[in-house]
N, C-alpha and C positions, 0 to 999 in steps of 0.2 A: 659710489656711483651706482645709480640705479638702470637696472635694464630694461626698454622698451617691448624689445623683440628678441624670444629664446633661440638662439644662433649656434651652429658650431664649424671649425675651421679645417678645411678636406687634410687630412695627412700628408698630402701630396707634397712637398715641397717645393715641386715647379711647377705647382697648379697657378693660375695666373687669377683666377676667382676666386677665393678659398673657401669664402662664407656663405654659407646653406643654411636653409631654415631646418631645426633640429629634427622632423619628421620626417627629410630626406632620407632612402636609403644609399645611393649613391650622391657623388658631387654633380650639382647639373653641369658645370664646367669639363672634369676629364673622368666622369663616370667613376674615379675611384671607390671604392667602399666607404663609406661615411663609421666615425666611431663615436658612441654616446656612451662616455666612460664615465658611471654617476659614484661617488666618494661618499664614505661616511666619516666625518670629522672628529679631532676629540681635541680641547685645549680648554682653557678657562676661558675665553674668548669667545671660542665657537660658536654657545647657544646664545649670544646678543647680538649675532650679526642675522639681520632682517633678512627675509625670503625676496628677492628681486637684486639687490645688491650682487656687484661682480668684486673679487677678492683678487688683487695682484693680476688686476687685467685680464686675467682669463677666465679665473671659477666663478660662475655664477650659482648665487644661493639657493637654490629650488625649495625647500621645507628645511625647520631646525636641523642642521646636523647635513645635512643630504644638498651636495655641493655636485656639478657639474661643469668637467673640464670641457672650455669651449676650444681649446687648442691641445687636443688627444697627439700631437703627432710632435711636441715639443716635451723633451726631458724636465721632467719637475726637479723644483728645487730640491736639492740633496747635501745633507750636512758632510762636510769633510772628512768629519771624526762622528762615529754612528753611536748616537744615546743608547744607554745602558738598558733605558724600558723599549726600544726596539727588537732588543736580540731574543726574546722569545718569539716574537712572531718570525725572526729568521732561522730557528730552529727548530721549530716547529712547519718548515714550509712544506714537509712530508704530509701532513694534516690539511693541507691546503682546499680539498672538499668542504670541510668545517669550519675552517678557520682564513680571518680575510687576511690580505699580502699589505703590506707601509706600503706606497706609493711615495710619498715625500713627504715633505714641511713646508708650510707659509708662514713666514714673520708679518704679523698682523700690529699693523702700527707702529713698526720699527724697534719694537721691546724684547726683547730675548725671552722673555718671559710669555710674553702671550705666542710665542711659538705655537702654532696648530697642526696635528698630526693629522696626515691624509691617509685613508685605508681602501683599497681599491679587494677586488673580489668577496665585496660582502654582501648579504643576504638582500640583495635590491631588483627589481622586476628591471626589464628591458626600460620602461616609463620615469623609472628613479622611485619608483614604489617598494616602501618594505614589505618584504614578508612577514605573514602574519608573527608572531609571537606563538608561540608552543603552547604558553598555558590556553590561550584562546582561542587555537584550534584543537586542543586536546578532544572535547565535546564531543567534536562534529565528524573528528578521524573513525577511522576501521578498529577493529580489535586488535587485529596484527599490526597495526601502524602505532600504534598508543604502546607494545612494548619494544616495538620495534625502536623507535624514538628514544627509552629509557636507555637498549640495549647499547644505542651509538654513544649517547652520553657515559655510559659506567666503561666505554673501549679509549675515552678522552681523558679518564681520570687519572690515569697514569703517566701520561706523557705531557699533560696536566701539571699533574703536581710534582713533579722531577724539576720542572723550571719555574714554579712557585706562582703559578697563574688559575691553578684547580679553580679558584673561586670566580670565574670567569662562569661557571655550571652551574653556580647559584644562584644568578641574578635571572629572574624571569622574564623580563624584557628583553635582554641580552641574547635569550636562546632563541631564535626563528625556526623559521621550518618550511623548506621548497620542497613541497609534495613529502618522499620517503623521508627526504635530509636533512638532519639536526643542524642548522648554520649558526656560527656565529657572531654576532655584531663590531665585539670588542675583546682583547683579553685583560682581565681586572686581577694589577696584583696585589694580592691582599692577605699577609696569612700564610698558615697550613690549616689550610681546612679539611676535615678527618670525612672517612667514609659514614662516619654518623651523621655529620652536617651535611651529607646527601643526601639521606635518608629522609634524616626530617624534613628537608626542603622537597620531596620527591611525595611526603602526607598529602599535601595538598592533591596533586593531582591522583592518587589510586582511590583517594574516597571517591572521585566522579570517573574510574576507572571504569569499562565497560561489564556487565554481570561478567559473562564468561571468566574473565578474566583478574577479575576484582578481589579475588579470595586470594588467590594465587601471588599478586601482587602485594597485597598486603601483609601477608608473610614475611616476603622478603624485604620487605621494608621494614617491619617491624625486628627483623634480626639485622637491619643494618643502622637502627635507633639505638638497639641495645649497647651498641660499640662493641661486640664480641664478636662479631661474623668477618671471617677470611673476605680479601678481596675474592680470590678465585673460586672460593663458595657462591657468595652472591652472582655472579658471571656466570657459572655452570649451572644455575639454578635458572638465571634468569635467559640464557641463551636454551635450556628447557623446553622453559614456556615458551620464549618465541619460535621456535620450531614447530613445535605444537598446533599451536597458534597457527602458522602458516600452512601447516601441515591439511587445513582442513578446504583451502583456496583450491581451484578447479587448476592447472596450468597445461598451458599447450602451448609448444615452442617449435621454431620450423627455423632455419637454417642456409641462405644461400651466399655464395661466395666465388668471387675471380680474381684472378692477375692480370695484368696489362703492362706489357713492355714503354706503353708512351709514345714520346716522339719517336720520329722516322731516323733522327739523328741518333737514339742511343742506339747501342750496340746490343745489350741482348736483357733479358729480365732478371733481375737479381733477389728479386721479389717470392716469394713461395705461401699459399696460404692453405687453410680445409677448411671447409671444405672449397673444393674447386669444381664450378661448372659442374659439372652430372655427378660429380661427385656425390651429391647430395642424393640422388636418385638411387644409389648405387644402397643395398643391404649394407649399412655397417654396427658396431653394436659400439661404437660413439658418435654414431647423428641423433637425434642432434644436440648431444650431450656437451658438447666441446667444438671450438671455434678460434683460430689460429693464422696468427697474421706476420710472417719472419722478413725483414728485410736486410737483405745479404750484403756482405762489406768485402772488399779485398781483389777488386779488380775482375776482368774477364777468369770466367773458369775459376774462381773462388768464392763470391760472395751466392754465387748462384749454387753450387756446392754446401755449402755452410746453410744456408738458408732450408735446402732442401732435406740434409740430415738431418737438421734441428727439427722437422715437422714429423721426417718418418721416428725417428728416434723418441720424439716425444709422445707420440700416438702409440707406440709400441707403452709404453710407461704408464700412459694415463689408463689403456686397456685395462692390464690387470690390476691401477689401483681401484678402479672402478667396480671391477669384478668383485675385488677383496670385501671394498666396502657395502656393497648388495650383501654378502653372505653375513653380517653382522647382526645379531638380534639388539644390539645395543649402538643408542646414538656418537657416535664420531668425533668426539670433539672438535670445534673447528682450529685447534694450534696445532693439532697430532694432523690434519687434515695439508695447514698451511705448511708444516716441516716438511710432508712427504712431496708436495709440489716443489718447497725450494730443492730439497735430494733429488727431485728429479732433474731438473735443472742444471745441478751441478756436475750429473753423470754429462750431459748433453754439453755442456763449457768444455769439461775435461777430453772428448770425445772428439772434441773439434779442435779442440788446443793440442793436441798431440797430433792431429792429423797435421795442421801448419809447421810443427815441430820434426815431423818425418819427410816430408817434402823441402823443408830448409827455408820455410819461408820468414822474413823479415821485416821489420819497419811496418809502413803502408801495405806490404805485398800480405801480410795475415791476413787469412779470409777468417770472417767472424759475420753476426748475426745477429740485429736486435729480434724480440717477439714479445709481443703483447698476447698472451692465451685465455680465451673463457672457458672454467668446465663446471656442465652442472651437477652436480653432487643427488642423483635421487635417491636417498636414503629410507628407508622405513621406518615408519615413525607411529607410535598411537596418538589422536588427534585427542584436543580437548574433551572432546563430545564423545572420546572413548571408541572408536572406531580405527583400525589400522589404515592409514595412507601409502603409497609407494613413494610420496616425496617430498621431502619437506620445504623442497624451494631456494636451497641455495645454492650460488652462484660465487665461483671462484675465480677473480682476475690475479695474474701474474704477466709482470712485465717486466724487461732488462731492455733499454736504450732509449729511442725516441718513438717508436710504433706506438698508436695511442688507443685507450676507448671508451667511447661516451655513452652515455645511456638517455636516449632521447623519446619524447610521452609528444600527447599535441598541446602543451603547453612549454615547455622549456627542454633545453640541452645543456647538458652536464660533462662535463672531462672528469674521467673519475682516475686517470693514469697521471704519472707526473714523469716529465722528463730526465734519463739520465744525460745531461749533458755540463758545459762548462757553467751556465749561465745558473742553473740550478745549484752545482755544489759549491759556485760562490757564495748564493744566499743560505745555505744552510748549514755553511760553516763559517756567518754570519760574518762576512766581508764585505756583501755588499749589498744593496737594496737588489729587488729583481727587475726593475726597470733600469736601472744603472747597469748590470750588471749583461744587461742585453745589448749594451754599447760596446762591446767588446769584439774583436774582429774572429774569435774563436768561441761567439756565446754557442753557438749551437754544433758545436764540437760536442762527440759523444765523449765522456766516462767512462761509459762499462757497454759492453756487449760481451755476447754466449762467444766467446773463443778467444777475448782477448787477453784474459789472465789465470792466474790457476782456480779452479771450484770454490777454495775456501777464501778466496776477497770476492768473490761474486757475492754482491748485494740486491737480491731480486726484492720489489714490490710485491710483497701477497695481502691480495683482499679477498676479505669476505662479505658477500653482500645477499642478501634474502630479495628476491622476485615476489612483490604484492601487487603490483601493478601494472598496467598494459604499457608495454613499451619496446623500444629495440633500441637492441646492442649494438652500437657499429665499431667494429674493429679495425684500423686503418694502418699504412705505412704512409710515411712524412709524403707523399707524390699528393696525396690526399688532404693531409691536418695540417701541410704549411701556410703561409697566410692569412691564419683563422679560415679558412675557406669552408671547413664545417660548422664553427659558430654562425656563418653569414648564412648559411643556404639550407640548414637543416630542416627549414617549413617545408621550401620546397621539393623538398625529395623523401624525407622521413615521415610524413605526415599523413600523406597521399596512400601511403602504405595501410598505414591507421586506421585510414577510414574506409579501405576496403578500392580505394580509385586506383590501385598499382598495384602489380604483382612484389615479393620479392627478388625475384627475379628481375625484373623489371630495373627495381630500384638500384641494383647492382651495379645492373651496365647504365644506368642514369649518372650513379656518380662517378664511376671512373670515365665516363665521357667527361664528365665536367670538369675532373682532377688534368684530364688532358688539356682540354680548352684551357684552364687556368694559370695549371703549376704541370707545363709540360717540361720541366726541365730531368724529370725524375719516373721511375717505374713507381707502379700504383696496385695495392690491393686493397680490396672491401673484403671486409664478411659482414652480412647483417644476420643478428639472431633474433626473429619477430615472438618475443613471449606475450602472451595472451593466459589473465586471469579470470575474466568476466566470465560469467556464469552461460549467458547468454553468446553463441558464436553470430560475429555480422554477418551479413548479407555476405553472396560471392563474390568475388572481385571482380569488376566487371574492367575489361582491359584497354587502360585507357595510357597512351603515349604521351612520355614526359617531353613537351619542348624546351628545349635549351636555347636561352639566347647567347650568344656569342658578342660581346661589348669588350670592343679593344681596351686597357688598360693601362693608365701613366701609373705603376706601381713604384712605391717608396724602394728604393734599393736595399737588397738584405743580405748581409753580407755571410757566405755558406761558408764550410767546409770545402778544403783544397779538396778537387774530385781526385779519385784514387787512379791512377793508371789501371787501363786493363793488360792482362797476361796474354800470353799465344798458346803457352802449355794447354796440353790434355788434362783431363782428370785424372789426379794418380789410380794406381790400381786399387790400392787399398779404400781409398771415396767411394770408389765408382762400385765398387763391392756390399761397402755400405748402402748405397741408393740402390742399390737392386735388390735389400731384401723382402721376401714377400712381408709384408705385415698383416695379410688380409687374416690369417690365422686368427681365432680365440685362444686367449691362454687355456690350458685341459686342467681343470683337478678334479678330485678324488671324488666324487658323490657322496660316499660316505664319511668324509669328514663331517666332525662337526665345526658349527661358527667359532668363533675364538670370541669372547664376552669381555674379556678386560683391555682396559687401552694399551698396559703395558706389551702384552700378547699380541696385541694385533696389533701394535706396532713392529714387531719383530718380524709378522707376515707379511705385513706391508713391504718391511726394506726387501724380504727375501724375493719378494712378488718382482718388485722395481730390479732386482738384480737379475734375476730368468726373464725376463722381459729383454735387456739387452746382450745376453750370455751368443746370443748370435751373431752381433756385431762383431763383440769381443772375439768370437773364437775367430771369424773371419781376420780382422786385424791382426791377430798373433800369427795368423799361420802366412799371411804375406811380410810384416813387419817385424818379425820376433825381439830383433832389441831394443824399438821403441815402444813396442808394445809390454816387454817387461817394468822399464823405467818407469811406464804410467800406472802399473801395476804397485812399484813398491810407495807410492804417492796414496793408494788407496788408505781405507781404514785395515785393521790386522785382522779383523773377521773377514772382510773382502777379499783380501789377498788370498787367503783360500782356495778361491775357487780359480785363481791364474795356476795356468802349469808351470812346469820349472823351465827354468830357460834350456836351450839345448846348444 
């Protein structure tokens, strides 16, 4: 059946006009949000079905391969028993920046055989337009972006070739590229393909490598031709140069951030972020290095509790890793970097977990805390051109629960966090697709958050990601990321920033207004971090007021999380003790030490840095709680426990 006019059908279930012409952005009928969810196809079928053509009544063909659903708000077909070439991409959905999600199947012409596989979250413009291909923007990219590119592909390799799909990395069409990020199209399984078959497939593009760069690269491609080179050689070699590399870029980054309790109806803010309000004004020796977004679980007087430790607790932590890492003559690796984030992490679960454990609290009544955290890491680094930099540009996200954060330019927005909740460890321990699996009445039930279990099943997300380009961080709690509300509206409020028409500030309270008007069911916090590489600073900002329109909303019903009862209780003593320490301190050392040079070493200074950092909290909890504060003691590692006193 061929199609006259490109159409698509409002989500809404009781919309009573459904059909809008696909350039809408809402319904003109109940103003819903409109979805234009464009699919890239794979079947032996696929490439004979003509561009106009609708497929099972709803997909319309747009170009070879590049399908759009006209009815986005109806479950696609889903096999019973899930094909054996699916479960890489359900296990791999941690990788989901990179890598696109199965949407379903179409039975095309009633043949089991011509089955066609639908793949949603892949490298497609808002338009249904691909992105370019990597070898074909290779050319035209920056220095930093050409090994930057190489670097995300040899971080794929591995997780890659554990489920027998590596060769997915070698097809050159297959690799795309949305600005920074390597995407891509399909995974091809085919093989074991060796780190040399990367190599050589990797010849082509360092011969058109940029001069700077080009010697450099060719090295290490040529040691991974040879078939003799370690993976974590090549990695440390080539995570080096991109340092380097980056190292030589201008960066200036600013910082602002709030909390918002919400409606009038809830009870009190469970929300905690940093920086907060003048916060940012305020001398600290982490602005604006680090950006912190915790939202609190466990009723009145607990989640607001949990939330608010986890941020002093962590600030106290990230200080002296920070410190540590400044006095280093030698670059950091970024795993020795990502361990000492998840250890700090896990002090801060354990910290909280025992607090719920001394107060006797149960069930629901656990107060606990998701947080999504940025820190920038500015290291010291000599630049290509030989010259010392103060920073090499990278940027560390860690998250535990549902707090999310996106990295948005004035061209696209990006989710770079992935949810811990039910719906997720469905699909990645491959039960069930991720749109199936969002039909569940507990999909958006959390997993894991900072207090609900002990340290060592805490499973945090760390990334690491290099700043080459102008853009902002937004950090959010669910008040804000629920109903796509930041894919919908990030033009208008992220953008405005960009081009200099809106403070930071500004944009703040632009979007927790909005979070309000929209998804007032829940406490809200932002933090936006505006990084700026251009050479050139823009124009001042000349201050200009976001209006918000307000359009009532027939929204699709989403079925949440039983809300938690609130408590009556005070805050125990021992909380309350913790929230009152000062953190504003710098950690003191020695002047005349010297740096510590090796990773083994300075990894040792690190843990010891991260344990005086919270040796305050600690002493305070022992001396009101002595025998829970023991028990959490003998849980530690046996170099730890050291430093606990003996019980009395």
């Amino acid at each position: 059946m061929i199609s006259t006019q490109r159409i698509v059908f409002c989500p809404n279930p009781i919309c009573i006009r459904q059909i809008n012409p696909v350039d809408n952005r809402v319904c003109a009928n109940c103003q819903t949000p409109l979805i234009r969810r464009y699919l890239w196809v794979i079947g032996s079928s696929a490439a004979t079905i003509t561009p106009g053509e609708k497929v099972a009544d709803r997909y319309e063909v747009i170009a070879p391969r590049i399908w759009l659903d006209t009815q986005p708000g109806k479950l696609p077909d889903i096999p019973s028993k899930i094909p054996k070439e699916i479960i890489p991409y359900l296990h791999l959905y941690q990788q989901r920046l990179h890598l696109p999600l199965v949407y379903g199947l179409v039975r095309y012409q009633t043949e089991a055989a011509n089955n066609i596989l639908l793949l949603e979250n892949v490298p497609l413009d808002e338009a249904g337009n691909l992105y370019p291909a990597l070898t074909k923007a290779w050319q035209q990219t920056t220095v930093v972006r050409q090994v930057y590119w190489l670097w995300q592909i040899l971080q794929l390799w591995e997780p890659l070739s554990k489920l027998g799909v590596a060769a997915s990395l070698l097809i050159p069409n297959n690799l795309r590229v949305q600005g920074w990020c390597v995407r891509l199209l399909q995974l091809q399984q085919s093989g074991q393909p060796t780190l040399k078959d990367l190599g050589e497939c990797w010849q082509s593009l360092v011969v058109n490598a940029k001069t700077q760069v080009a010697n450099d690269l060719q090295k290490i491609v040529q040691q991974m031709c040879n078939g003799k080179a370690e993976f974590q050689d090549i990695a440390t070699q080539l995570n080096t140069l991109l340092l380097t590399s980056a190292a030589e870029l201008p960066l200036s980054i600013k910082v602002a951030g709030a909390s918002d309790k919400g409606s009038e109806a809830l009870i009190q803010n469970e929300d905690t972020c940093y920086p907060h309000g003048n916060d940012a004004m305020i001398a600290d020796a982490l602005s604006p290095q680090m950006a912190i977004v915790c939202d609190g679980i466990g009723g009145h007087e607990g989640g607001e509790v949990a939330s608010r430790l986890a941020v002093q607790s962590v600030k106290l932590q990230i200080r002296a890793l920070l410190q540590e890492v400044g006095e280093q003559a030698e670059v950091v690796p970024p795993d020795l970097l990502q361990q000492q984030l998840e250890a700090s992490l896990r002090v801060i679960n354990n910290v909280i977990c025992n607090c719920n454990d001394e107060q006797k609290r149960t069930g629901t009544q656990r107060m606990a805390t998701t947080m999504v955290m940025a820190v920038q890491v500015p290291q010291r680094i000599q630049t290509s051109a030989g010259w010392d930099s103060e920073n090499a540009h990278e940027l560390y996200l860690a998250n535990v629960g549902d707090s999310r954060a996106y990295w948005i330019t004035r061209e696209y927005c990006q989710l770079l966090t992935i949810d811990d909740d039910v719906a997720t460890r469905e699909v990645r321990q491959g039960r069930s697709l991720y749109r199936q699996a969002l039909q569940r009445p507990d999909a958006t039930a959390l997993t894991q958050a900072l207090g609900t279990k002990e340290g060592e099943l805490l499973r945090p997300l760390i990334q690491r990601l290099i700043v080459e380009e102008d853009g902002i961080l937004l950090l959010c709690s669910d008040g804000l990321s629920d109903n796509y509300l930041v894919e919908e509206s990030w033009r208008d409020y992220a953008v405005p920033v960009l081009t200099g028409e809106l403070t930071l500030e500004e944009a703040v309270d632009a979007w927790i207004q909005l979070a309000n008007q929209k998804n007032g069911h829940d406490n809200v916090s932002v933090v936006l971090t505006h990084c700026r590489v251009s050479p050139d600073y823009l124009v001042p900002v000349t201050q200009k007021k976001l209006q918000i329109e307000v359009v009532e909303e027939k929204q699709v019903e989403i079925v949440l999380e039983e809300a938690l009862q609130p408590e009556e209780s005070k805050f125990a003593a021992s909380s309350q003790v913790l929230l009152d320490l000062d953190i504003s301190a710098t950690t003191q050392t020695d002047d005349n030490t010297q740096p510590q040079r090796q990773p083994g070493v300075l990894l040792l200074r690190l843990l010891a840095l991260l344990l005086g950092s919270t040796i305050i909290s600690l002493f305070a909890w022992q001396q009101l709680q002595p025998q829970t504060f023991q028990q959490m003691c003998k849980q530690l590692p046996q170099a730890v426990q050291q430093i606990c006193p003996p019980s009395r």
